[in-house]
C-alpha positions as CSV (number, residue, x, y, z in Angstrom):
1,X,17.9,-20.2,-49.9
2,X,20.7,-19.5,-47.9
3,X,20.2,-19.5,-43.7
4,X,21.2,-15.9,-42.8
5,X,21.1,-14.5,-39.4
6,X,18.9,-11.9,-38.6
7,X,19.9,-9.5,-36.5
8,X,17.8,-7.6,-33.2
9,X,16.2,-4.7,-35.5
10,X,15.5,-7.0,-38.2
11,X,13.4,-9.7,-35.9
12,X,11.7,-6.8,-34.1
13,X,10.2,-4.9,-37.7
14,X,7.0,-6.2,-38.4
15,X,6.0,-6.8,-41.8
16,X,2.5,-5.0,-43.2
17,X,-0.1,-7.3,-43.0
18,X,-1.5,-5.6,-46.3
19,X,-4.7,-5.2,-44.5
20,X,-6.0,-1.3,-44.5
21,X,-7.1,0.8,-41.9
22,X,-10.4,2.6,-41.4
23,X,-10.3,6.4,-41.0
24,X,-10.5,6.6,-36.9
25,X,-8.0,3.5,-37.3
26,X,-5.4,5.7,-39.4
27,X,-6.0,8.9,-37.4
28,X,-5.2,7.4,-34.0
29,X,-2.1,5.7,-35.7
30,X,-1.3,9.0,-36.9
31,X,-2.4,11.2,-33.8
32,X,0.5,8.5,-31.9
33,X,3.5,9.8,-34.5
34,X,2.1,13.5,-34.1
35,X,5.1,15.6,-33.1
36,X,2.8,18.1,-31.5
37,X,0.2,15.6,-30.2
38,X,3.4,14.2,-28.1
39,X,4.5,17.8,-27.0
40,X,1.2,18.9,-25.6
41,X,0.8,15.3,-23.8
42,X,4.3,15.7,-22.2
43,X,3.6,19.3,-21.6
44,X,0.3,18.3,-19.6
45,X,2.0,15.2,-17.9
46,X,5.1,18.1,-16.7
47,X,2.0,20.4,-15.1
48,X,0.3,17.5,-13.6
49,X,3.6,16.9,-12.3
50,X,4.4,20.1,-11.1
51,X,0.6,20.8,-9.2
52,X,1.2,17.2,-7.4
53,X,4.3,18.6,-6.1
54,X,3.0,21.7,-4.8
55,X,0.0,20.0,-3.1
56,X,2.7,17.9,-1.4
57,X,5.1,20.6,-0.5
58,X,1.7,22.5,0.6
59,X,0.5,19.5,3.1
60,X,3.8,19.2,4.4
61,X,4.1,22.8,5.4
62,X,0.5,22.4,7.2
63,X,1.9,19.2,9.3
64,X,4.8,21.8,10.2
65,X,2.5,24.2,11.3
């Protein structure tokens, strides 16, 4: 066989192990790919985001004071 050289996206796939997955297993896996799963987390994180920034604007407008 000849020596060919992988390259970077060919080292970094992982071949199936040819094992299978149990239901939970294969929901979570597919709960991760989940277009909306990943907009209502990022949607969350953004509002967390937001409240932590008005509670900071808020305490530094009561040290003003």
């Amino acid at each position: 066989m000849p020596n060919v050289e992988r390259t970077d996206s060919e080292e970094k796939r992982e071949e199936p192990s040819g094992a299978t997955l149990s239901v939970e297993e294969w929901i979570e896996l597919m709960n991760k790919h989940d277009p909306l799963e990943q907009y209502a987390k990022k949607r969350n994180k953004e509002r967390r985001e937001k409240r932590r920034e008005e509670r900071k604007e808020e305490k530094d407008e009561s040290e003003d004071e």
